[in-house]
Every structure is written in structure tokens, then in C-alpha cells.
SEPALO-980067 format. One record per residue (C-alpha): x, y, z. Coordinates in steps of 0.5 Angstrom, whole numbers, plus 2048, in hexadecimal, padded with zeros to 3 digits. Layout:
residues N
XYZ
...
END
This chain:
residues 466
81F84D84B
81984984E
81C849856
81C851854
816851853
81484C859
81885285E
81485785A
80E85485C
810852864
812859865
80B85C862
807857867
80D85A86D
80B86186B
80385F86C
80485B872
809860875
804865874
7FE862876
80286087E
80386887E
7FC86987D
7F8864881
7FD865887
7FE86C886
7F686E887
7F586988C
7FB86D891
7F987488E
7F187288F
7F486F897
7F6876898
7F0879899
7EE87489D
7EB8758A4
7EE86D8A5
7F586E8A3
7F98688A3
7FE86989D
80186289E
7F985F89D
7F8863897
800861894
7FD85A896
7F7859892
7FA85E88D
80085888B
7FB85388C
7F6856886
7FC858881
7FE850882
7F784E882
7F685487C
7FC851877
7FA849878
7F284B877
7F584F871
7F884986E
7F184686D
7EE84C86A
7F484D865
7F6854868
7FD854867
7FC85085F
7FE854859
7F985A858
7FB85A84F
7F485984C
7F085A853
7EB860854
7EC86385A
7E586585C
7E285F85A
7E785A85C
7ED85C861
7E8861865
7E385C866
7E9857868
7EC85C86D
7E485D871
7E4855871
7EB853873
7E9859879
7E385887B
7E585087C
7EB85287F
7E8856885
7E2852886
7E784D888
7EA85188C
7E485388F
7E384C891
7EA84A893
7E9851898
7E384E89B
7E484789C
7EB84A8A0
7E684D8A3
7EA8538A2
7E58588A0
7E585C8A6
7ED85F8A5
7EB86289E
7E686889C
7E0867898
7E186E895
7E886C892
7E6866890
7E186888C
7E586E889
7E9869887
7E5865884
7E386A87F
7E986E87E
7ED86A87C
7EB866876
7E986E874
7F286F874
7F3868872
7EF86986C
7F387086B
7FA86D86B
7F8867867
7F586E861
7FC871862
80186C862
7FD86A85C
7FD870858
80587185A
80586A856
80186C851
80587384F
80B86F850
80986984A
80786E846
80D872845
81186B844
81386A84B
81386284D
80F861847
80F859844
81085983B
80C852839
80C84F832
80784B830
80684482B
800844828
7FD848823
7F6845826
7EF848829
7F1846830
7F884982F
7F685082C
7EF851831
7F5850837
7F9856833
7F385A834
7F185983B
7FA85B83D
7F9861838
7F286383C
7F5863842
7FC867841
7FE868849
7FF85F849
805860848
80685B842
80985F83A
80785B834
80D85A830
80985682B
80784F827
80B84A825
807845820
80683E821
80183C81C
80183B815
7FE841810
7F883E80F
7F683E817
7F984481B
7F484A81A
7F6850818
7FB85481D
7F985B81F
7FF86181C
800863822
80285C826
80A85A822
80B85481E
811851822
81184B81E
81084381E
81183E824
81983D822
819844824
81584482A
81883D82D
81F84182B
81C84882F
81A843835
822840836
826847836
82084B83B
81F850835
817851839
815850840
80F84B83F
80D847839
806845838
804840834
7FD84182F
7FC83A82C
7F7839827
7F1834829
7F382D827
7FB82E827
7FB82A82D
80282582A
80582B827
80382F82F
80682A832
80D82982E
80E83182F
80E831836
81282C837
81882F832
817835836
81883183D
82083483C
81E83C83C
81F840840
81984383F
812842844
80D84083E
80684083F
80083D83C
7F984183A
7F583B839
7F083A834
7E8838835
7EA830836
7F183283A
7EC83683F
7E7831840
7ED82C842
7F1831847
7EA83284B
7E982A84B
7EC826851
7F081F851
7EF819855
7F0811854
7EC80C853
7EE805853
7F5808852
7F280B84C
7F481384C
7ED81784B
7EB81D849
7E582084C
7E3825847
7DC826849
7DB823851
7DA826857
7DD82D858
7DD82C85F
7E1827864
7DE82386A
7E182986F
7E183086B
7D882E86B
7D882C872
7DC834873
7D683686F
7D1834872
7D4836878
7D483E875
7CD83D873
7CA83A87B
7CE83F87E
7CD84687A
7C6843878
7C384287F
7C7849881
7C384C87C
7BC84A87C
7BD84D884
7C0853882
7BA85387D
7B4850880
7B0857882
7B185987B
7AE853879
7A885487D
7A885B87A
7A8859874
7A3853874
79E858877
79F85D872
79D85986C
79885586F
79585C870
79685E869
793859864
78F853865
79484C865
799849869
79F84C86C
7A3846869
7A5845862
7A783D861
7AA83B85A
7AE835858
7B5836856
7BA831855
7C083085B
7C682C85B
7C6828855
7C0829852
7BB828859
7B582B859
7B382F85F
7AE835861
7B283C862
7AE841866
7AF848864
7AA84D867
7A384E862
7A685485E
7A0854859
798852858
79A84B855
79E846856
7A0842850
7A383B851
7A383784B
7A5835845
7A483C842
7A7842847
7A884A844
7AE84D847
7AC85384B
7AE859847
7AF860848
7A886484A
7A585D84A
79E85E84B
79E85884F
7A285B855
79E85E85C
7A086485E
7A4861864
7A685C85F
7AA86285B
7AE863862
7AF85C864
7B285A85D
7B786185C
7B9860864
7BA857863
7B6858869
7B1852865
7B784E865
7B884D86D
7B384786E
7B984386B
7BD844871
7B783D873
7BA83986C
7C183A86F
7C0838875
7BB832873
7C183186E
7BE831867
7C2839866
7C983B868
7C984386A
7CE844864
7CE84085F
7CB840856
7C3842857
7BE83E855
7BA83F850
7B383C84F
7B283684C
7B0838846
7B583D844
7BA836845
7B7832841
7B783883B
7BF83A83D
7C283483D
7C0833836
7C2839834
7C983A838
7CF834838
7D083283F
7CA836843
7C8830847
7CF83084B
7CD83684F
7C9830853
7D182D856
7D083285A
7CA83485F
7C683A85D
7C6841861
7C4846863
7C984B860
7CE84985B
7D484C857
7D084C851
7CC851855
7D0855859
7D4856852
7CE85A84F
7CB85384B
7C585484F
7BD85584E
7BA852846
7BD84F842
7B985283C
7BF850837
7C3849837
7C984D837
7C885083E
7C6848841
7CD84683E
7D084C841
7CD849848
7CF842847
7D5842845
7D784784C
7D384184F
7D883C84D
7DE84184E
7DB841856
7DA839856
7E1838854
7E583D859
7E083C85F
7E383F865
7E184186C
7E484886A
7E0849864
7DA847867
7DA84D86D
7DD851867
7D6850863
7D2851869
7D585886B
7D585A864
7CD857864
7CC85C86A
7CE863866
7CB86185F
7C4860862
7C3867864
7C586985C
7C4864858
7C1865851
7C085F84E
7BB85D854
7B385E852
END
């Protein structure tokens, strides 16, 4: 059953695969056709070569990864841009360092350039909502148990039900606390029965998938199911409690021949910070060039609108817990940096008419680009606050100051994900710390090229900056 399903996967990335060859190699010929420099043979080349080059790009951004549970506009698309744009860019450089450049129109490859991610972005939508209409009739659907009438369990039912094209059905709950402790099962989910029933289910195959929900502080009783059903011939699943969910996101290492668990440590190795520093001296200085008139612009028209420096300077907390001085372009007729800051709010009063523009564009932010050069900020990273929102939050909200293993950004997940602008309620910072540590904790280079193309569109419309 589970090669079955292996087979199924391996032919759905084939059909992606296939489908995105076709159309990065058809584009390019067709494209090379109306080319007063028509060399079939250069195009074919070039066109193989990037849908190799395409598929082994897309293997870092997760392209080819099942689609269940992800939105499409918010996440696949934005993966495709990105695994796109790198790709090209390379080839661009391979072109010129071949000094080959001569052979190939600029015309067909610029039509290239936007054309295809315009086809790739439409097959993927297709192929998807074929899938789609297919699942909801049943077709190649999964039926899953699950063991545990408890919060994670029933919250995880929910989220499967809110999403009908993921492909899984629920056949029901089997129970594995005692009356006193299982919360009260909905009506419309069926009572399969206690864990004998299940362990039985799991050895003849009757479900595709099992997930196991233990209660929290069963982790003797967790650990003698698990190990009774090691002979099933059912793939089982664990949705891990609180406690389970912080372990799976610590690391192992071995002191004195003693294994360790870093629970709260570094997120980042010696390697994967030396690839992000490289990305923020890269993109950072080619952005301060590509800004820099703008930034005279600016200067200019706030020196020449209200009295104050052009600058903003405030103390904030960097990599764990270093105090720097930010820089932001003045955006009010103040500049508070001590114990006791107001969050600016909307139609505050204190914000310059050039302030307004600057503040609803992020165009106040682009300073920063000199911290990240300076090494004190990432381009993308959890923003800083001012110290003294720090010093409020960390004793209202477990683990806030943990957003401090990690430099912080320009732009972040929390903020490209609508957690933007005041915090005027606690619920509204919890929300942003929690994407922060979610960010921290599945770093890649990916996803910051993502956070900065989705950054890009969202500050032309975002409401939630005033």
C-alpha cells in the first residue's frame, strides 16, 4: 500500500516535471523562430540546459513537494517566480562568462524571461484543480483513523476538513484515554472504538493512514503503542503535543560522549550564517546602487518639509540581545528613544505629510540597507522593535526573546504574512512572534528570495502600514 502511494507521488512530480521541460524548452524555440538570428540548434541548447538547471533549482525551493494543505497564490506561485528568476539569472551568467551572448537575441530572451513563468504558473493552476475535482469525487483519495480524542487531534480533523481537495477522508476516532480525560467527541466524527481496536485496524490495513494524538504527559503509554505497532502494516503518524513539538524542533549533538538535545541553541550553523551573510552583502549593496537616487530624493524632500534630521536613530536589540542604533528616514516631528515609546498609530498626529508617503510605501525603511551592510540587521529576518517594547513583551508572551538567535530584518515572514504595523492588542505581537520563530526554525535561502519578491508587491497595497 505504502509503494502504492510512493508510485502515485513519483508520477504526479513526473507529470510536473514533463510539463515544465515542454514549456521552458517550447517558449524558447517558438520564441527563436521569430528571431532575426535564428540558430535552432543554440536555442535547443540553452533551452535543455535551463530545464535541467529549472528541475535541479526546483529541488531546493520544494516545487515538485506535494501541494495538499498549501496555498497556491501565497506559496507555489511564489516559488515558481523564485525558482525561475534563479534559474535564468544563472544562465544569464553561464551565457556571458561563455562569452556566447552574441549568438542569442535579446528579444527572445527577455520574451522568455516573462512569458514563461506567465505558462509555468497556468499549468501548475490546471494540473491542480484536475487533481482537485478528481479528490473530491473520491478518486485517489486517502481514508485516515485517528487515535486520540484529544485538542491536537480534533484541531488537526478540522484543518483536513477545511481543506476538501487535500485528498484525505476521515473515517473517525478511536479512543485512548479513559472517560475522565477524552474531551467530547463531535456527532459527526464516528467512534471507532478504544486501542485494541485500532492496534487491530493497523495489522489487517482497514485505513491507509493512522495518526496517533496522545494526550500530553502519556509519553510511557505513547511509547508501548508505538512499539506494538511496529508489525502493522499501516504507515502511522504522530501529531505531536506542545512538549513532543518543541523536542522535534531541537537538535542532537554529543558532549563527552553524552547525547544533548539543544532545545533552545543557535538556529543556525556556522555554514548556513556564512550563506546568509553573503545574501545580505550581495543583495544589500546592489540595492543601496540601484536605490541611492531615490535616497537623495528623499533626503531632500524631507529636509525641505519640516525642520529635523533626515535620519531616524533608535536603539533596538540585535543577535542575541546587542543593542545597535537602526536608521530609518525621520517620518515624524519627534524622535522618541528611551524607556517610554508610543507605537505610531493610524492619523497620528506625529507623522509629517512626507512621513505618511514614506511609511505607507516602507520607503523610511531603506536606511537599513547600511545596518545590513554593517552587520548589525539581515535583509530578511524578525524586525526589531524598540527596546522598550522588548522589555514589555518579554514578560507578557513565553519565549519572545528568542526572536534574538536570529539577526534582525528588514522584512520578515511575520510581515509579509499581514502581521505588519501596531501591535495595539497582545494577540496581534503573539501572532507575529510565533511566524518569527516559525521563519527561524525552517530558514532557507528559498525563503528569503520568496519573503523579498512577496515584500516588493505588498508594499504597493499594504494596509496595515501607517
Amino acid at each position: 500500500m505504502e509503494n502504492l502511494k510512493t508510485n502515485n507521488k513519483i508520477s504526479a512530480e513526473l507529470i510536473y516535471r514533463g510539463t515544465d521541460t515542454l514549456i521552458i524548452l517550447g517558449i524558447v524555440i517558438l520564441a527563436s523562430l521569430h528571431s532575426s538570428t535564428y540558430n535552432i540548434q543554440g536555442y535547443l541548447s540553452i533551452g535543455l540546459g535551463t530545464s535541467l538547471l529549472f528541475g535541479l533549482v526546483g529541488r531546493f525551493t520544494d516545487i515538485y513537494t506535494s501541494w495538499s494543505g498549501r496555498p497556491f497564490f501565497r506559496d507555489e506561485v511564489i516559488r515558481l517566480i523564485v525558482t525561475w528568476l534563479v534559474t535564468f539569472l544563472f544562465l544569464i551568467f553561464i551565457i556571458f562568462a561563455a562569452k556566447t551572448s552574441e549568438e542569442f537575441s535579446r528579444f527572445v530572451l527577455i520574451g522568455w524571461l516573462f512569458i514563461t513563468p506567465l505558462l509555468l504558473i497556468s499549468s501548475r493552476y490546471a494540473l491542480r484543480n484536475l487533481q482537485a475535482s478528481l479528490k473530491r469525487i473520491g478518486i485517489n483519495n486517502h481514508s485516515i483513523a485517528i487515535a486520540g480524542i484529544t485538542q491536537q487531534g480534533l484541531h488537526f480533523a478540522q484543518m483536513i476538513e477545511s481543506q476538501p481537495d487535500s485528498g484525505f477522508q476521515i473515517a473517525g476516532f478511536y479512543h485512548l484515554e479513559d472517560n475522565s480525560s477524552a474531551l467530547q467527541l463531535p456527532r459527526h466524527y464516528a467512534n471507532l472504538g478504544n486501542a485494541e481496536a485500532m492496534k487491530e485496524a493497523a495489522r489487517t490495513g482497514e485505513w491507509d493512514q493512522i495518526y496517533l494524538a496522545p494526550a500530553s504527559g502519556q509519553s510511557t503509554f505513547s511509547l508501548c503503542l508505538i512499539n506494538e505497532l511496529s508489525d502493522t502494516i499501516t504507515p502511522i503518524r504522530l501529531i505531536p503535543d506542545d512538549f513532543t513539538n518543541s523536542l522535534l524542533h531541537s537538535r542532537y549533538m554529543e558532549i563527552a560522549e553524552t547525547p544533548v538535545l539543544r532545545i533552545y541553541d543557535a538556529p543556525m550553523s556556522t555554514q548556513r550564517a556564512l550563506i546568509k551573510r553573503i545574501e545580505d552583502l550581495f543583495l544589500g549593496a546592489l540595492i543601496l546602487v540601484l536605490v541611492s537616487p531615490m535616497m537623495l530624493v528623499i533626503a531632500i524632500a524631507i529636509k525641505l518639509s519640516s525642520p529635523g534630521p533626515v535620519l531616524f536613530k533608535q536603539t533596538r536589540h540585535g543577535l542575541r540581545g546587542e543593542k545597535f542604533q537602526v536608521l530609518k528616514f525621520r517620518t515624524m516631528t519627534v524622535c522618541e528613544n528611551g524607556g517610554n515609546i508610543k507605537q505610531a498609530t493610524r492619523n497620528d498626529c506625529r507623522i509629517t505629510r512626507i512621513g505618511s508617503f514614506l511609511r505607507k510605501t516602507s520607503l523610511d525603511e531603506l536606511p537599513q540597507f547600511f545596518n545590513v551592510l554593517q552587520g548589525h540587521m539581515s535583509i530578511v529576518g524578525p524586525r526589531p522593535h524598540a527596546v522598550a517594547h522588548n522589555e514589555e513583551y518579554r514578560q507578557l508572551i513565553p519565549g519572545y526573546m528568542r526572536r534574538h538567535l536570529m539577526k534582525p530584518g528588514i522584512t520578515g515572514w511575520a510581515q509579509v504574512n499581514g502581521w505588519r504595523g501596531e501591535t495595539d492588542t497582545l494577540f496581534k505581537m503573539e501572532k507575529r512572534v510565533e511566524l518569527d520563530m516559525e521563519y527561524i526554525r525552517s530558514w532557507s535561502l528559498a525563503l528569503d528570495l520568496r519573503i523579498i519578491v512577496v515584500t516588493v508587491f505588498k508594499t504597493l497595497y499594504d494596509k496595515n502600514a501607517y
